[in-house]
N, C-alpha and C positions, 0 to 999 in steps of 0.2 A: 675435740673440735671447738673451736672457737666461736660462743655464742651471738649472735645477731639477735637484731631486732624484727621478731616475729610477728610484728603486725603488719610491719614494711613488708615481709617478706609475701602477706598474704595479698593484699594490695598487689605489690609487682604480679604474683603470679593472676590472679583475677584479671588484670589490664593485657596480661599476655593472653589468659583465654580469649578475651573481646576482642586482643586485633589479632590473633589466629584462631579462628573458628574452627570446629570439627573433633575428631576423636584425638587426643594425644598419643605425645612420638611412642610411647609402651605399644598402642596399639595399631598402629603404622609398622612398627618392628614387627608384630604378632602377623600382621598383612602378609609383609615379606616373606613369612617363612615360611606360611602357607600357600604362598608363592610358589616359591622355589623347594619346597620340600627339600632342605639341604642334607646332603650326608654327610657335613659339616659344618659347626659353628665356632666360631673363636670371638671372644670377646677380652677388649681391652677396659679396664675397670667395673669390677665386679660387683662393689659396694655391697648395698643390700642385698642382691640378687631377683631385685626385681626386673630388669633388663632379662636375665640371663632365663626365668623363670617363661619368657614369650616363649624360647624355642620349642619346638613340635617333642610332643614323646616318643615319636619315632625316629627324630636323628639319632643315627650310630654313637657318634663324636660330640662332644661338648669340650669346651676348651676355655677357661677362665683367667684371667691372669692379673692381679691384683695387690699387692704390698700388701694390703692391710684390708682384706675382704670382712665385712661385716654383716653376712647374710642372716636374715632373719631367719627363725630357726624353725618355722611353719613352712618358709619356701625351701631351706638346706633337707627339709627330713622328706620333701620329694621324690620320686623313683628315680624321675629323667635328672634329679638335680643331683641325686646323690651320686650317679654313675658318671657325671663331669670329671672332668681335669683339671680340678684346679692347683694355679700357683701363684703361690705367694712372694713375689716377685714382682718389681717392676719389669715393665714391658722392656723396658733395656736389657737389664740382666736374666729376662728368658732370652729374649732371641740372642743374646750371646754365650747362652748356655744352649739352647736346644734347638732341633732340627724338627720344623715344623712337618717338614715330607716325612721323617721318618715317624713324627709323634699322629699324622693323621693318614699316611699312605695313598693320597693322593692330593690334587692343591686344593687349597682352601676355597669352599663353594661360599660361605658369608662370612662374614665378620663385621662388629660392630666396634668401634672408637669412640669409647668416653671414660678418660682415664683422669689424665691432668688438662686441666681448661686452658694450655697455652697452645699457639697454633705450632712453632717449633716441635714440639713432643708429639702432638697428632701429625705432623709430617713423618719425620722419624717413624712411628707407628704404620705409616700410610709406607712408607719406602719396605722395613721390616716384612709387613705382608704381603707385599707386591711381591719378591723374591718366591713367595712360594704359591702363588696366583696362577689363573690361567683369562683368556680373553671373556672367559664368563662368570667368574668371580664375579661378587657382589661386596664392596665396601660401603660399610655404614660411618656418615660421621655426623654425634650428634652436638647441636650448640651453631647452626650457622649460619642463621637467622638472629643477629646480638640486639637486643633489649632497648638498651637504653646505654648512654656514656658511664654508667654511675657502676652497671652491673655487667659490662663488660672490657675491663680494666685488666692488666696484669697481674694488679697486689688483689686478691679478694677483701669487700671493706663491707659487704652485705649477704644476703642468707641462699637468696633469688642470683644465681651467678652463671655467667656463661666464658666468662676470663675473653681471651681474644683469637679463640678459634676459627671465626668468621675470614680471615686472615687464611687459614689453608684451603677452604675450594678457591679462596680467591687466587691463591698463590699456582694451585691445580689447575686452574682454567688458564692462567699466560703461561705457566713452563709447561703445561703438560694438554696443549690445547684437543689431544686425539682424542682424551679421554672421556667417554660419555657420561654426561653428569646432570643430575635433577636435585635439587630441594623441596619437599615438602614439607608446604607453611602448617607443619603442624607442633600444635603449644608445647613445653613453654618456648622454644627459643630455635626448630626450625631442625630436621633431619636431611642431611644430603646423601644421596646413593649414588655412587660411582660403581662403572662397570669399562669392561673395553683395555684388562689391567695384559701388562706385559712385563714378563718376568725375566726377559731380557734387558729390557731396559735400566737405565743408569743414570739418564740422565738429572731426576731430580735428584739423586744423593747426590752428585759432584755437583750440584747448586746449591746444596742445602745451607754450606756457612754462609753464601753470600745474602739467599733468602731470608734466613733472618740476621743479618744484621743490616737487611735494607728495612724489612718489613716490623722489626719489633717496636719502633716508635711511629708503626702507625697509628691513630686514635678511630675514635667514632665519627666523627667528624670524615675522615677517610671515606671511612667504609660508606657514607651518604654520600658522598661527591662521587663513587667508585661501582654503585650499586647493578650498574648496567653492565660490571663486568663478572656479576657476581651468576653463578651457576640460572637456569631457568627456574620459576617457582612451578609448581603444582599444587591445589587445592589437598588438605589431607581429606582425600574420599578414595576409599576403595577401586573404585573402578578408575580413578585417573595412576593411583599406585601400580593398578595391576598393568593399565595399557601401558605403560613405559616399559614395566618389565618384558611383558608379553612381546615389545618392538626391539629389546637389547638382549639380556642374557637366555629367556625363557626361549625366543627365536632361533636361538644357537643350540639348543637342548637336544 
């Protein structure tokens, strides 16, 4: 990986703690699951596996799926971590090689999206799981909350990065207005949970080439003139996590 400048890096992330206060997104994730006590989870970019390491030790299922997973070897020699599925694969070429209903036997109750920082690939990501979703599904997508101009860019050129994911709830909220959607302002750079998924639906894949090639030159700049369309915030605190769930998927339970 391509070295940065590490003090920058510290800096960015400190200025993100001070303008989003509260526990960070690991521990909002960790909220969720306790939530929802899922009998599934699937995650998109596995990296370390610290992401993957929140899930409850009692879900059945774990589902990983990563090109180039670099799990620490404290969190991989885990029980619940060891019993996962993971593959080493991009998110592309699993869902064109595998069958999510048959790999979990029923639809996918969460899943998390943090793979590649462009909002194109988290759309795609976003359409791939919907297919095997039901109305109470829970999608996570983290990065949606972007930074600053410098560290929310296309090319990565710093350490502190959220690329231009910001760009898919946005994109979620005008083509796909049914669907129920929160952000929580939680550091570094903002967790949105989508619920209300329909796996009938079609409609954003048959929009997708047009989506991005309206939205890829959008900047930062954008997303501050556009902010009022961007999903509702909520405080990262426990009891506002919980009451959204408690009013959307948990209410359907």
């Amino acid at each position: 990986m391509e070295a940065f400048d590490t003090a920058l890096r510290d800096e960015h992330l400190q200025e993100s703690l001070d303008r989003l206060p509260g526990p960070a997104y690991y521990r909002v994730l960790k909220w969720v699951h306790d939530f929802l006590k899922p009998a599934n989870y699937v995650e998109v970019g596995v990296n370390r596996g610290v992401s993957l390491d929140q899930a409850r030790r009692e879900t059945p299922r774990l589902i990983g799926i990563d090109p180039t997973p670099r799990m620490w070897p404290v969190i991989a020699k885990k029980p619940h971590i060891a019993k996962a599925q993971i593959y080493e694969l991009t998110s592309d070429d699993f869902f064109e090689r595998y069958d999510l209903a048959e790999l979990l036997g029923r639809p996918v109750v969460l899943a998390f999206i943090d793979g590649l920082h462009l909002f194109e690939q988290v759309l795609r990501d976003f359409v791939n799981l919907e297919r095997y979703s039901d109305d109470r599904t829970v999608i996570l997508l983290h990065d949606c909350i972007p930074f600053s101009a410098e560290t929310a860019t296309r090319e990565r050129t710093t350490d502190f990065y959220s690329g231009d994911v910001w760009k898919a709830p946005l994109a979620l909220r005008r083509h796909r207005p049914e669907l129920k959607m929160v952000t929580v302002r939680t550091a570094p750079t903002g967790l949105c949970l989508v619920t209300g998924l329909d796996n009938s639906n079609r409609q954003l894949e048959k929009e997708l080439p047009e989506i991005e090639r309206t939205y890829r030159d959008y900047d930062f700049d954008y997303y501050l003139a556009h902010r009022d369309e961007m999903p509702e915030e909520i405080p990262s605190k426990v009891k506002a996590v919980g009451d959204w769930l408690r009013a959307g998927p948990l209410a359907q339970s």
